[in-house]
C-alpha positions in Angstrom: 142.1 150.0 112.5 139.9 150.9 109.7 137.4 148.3 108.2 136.6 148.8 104.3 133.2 148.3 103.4 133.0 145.1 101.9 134.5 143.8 105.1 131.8 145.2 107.0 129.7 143.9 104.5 130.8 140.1 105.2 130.6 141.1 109.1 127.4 141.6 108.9 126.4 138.8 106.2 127.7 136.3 109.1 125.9 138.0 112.1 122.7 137.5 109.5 123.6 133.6 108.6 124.7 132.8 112.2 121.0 134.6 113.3 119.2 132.4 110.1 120.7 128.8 111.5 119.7 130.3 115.3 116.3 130.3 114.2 116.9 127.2 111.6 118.3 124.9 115.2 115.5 126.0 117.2 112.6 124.7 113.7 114.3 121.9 113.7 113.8 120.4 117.3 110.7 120.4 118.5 109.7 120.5 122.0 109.7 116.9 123.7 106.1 116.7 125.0 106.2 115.6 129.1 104.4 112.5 129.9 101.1 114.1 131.2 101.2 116.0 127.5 101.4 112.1 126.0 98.6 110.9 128.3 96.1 113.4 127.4 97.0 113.4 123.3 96.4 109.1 123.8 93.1 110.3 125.8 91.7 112.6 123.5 93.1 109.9 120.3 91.1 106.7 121.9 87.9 108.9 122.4 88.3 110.2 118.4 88.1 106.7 117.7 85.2 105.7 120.1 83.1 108.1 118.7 84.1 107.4 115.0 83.5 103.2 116.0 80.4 104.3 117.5 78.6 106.2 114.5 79.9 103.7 112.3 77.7 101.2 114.3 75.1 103.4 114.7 75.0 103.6 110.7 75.4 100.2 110.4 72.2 99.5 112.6 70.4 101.2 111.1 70.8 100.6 107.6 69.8 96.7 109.0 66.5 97.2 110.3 65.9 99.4 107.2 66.8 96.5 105.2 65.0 94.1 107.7 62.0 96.2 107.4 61.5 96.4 103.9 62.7 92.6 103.4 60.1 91.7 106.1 57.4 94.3 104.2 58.3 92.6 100.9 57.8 89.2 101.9 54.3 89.7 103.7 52.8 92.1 101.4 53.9 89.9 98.3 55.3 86.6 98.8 54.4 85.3 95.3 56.9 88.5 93.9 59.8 87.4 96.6 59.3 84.3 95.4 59.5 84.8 92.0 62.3 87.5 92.4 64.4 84.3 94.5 64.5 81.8 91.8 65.2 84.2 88.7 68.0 85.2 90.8 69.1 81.5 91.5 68.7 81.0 87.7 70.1 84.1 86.2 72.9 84.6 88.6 75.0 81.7 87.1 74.4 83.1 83.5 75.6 86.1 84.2 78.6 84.8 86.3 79.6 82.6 83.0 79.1 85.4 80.8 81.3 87.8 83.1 84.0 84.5 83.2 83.9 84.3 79.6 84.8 87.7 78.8 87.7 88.1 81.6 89.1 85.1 80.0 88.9 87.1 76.1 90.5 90.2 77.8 93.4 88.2 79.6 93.9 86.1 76.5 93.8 89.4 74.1 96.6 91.0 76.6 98.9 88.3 76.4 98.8 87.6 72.4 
C-alpha cells in the first residue's frame, strides 16, 4: 500500500493540529493552586495592603502637623492677618459661590434651548 504525497501531506497536517490543540488544552487549564498555595497568596495580599494603609497614614500625618504647624505659626506670629484673611473669606466665599451658581444655571439653560 502506497501513500501519494498529498495523503501524507494531510497525515502529517493532523499529527501537527492534534500536537497544536495538545499544547492549546494544556494553556487553557491552569494549575489549581493547593490550599497552602491560597494561604500564602491571601498572606502576602493582606500585608500589600497593610503596608499600602500604613504609608497612606503615615502621609496623611504628616501632612497634619505640617498644616497644624504653619496654621499655629500663622496665628501667633500674625493674628491681625488670620484675622483679616477669616472674614474676607466669610465675606467673599458666598460671592463667589453665587457667581459660580449663576453661571452653571447659564450653561444648563444654554444646553437645553
Amino acid at each position: 500500500m502506497t501513500m501519494s504525497k498529498q495523503d501524507k501531506k494531510e497525515q502529517e497536517l493532523l499529527t501537527k493540529l492534534q500536537k497544536d490543540w495538545q499544547q492549546l488544552d494544556e494553556l487553557g487549564s491552569p494549575p489549581i493552586p493547593t490550599a497552602q498555595q491560597m494561604q500564602e497568596q491571601l498572606q502576602l495580599a493582606k500585608s500589600a495592603k497593610r503596608k499600602a494603609f500604613q504609608k497612606e497614614l503615615s502621609i496623611f500625618v504628616i501632612t497634619a502637623l505640617v498644616l497644624l504647624t504653619a496654621f499655629t505659626t500663622a496665628m501667633f506670629q500674625a493674628p491681625m492677618l488670620f484675622i483679616v484673611i477669616q472674614v474676607s473669606a466669610f465675606v467673599i466665599a458666598p460671592i463667589i459661590f453665587y457667581i459660580l451658581q449663576k453661571n452653571k444655571a447659564k450653561q444648563e439653560g444654554s444646553i437645553l434651548s
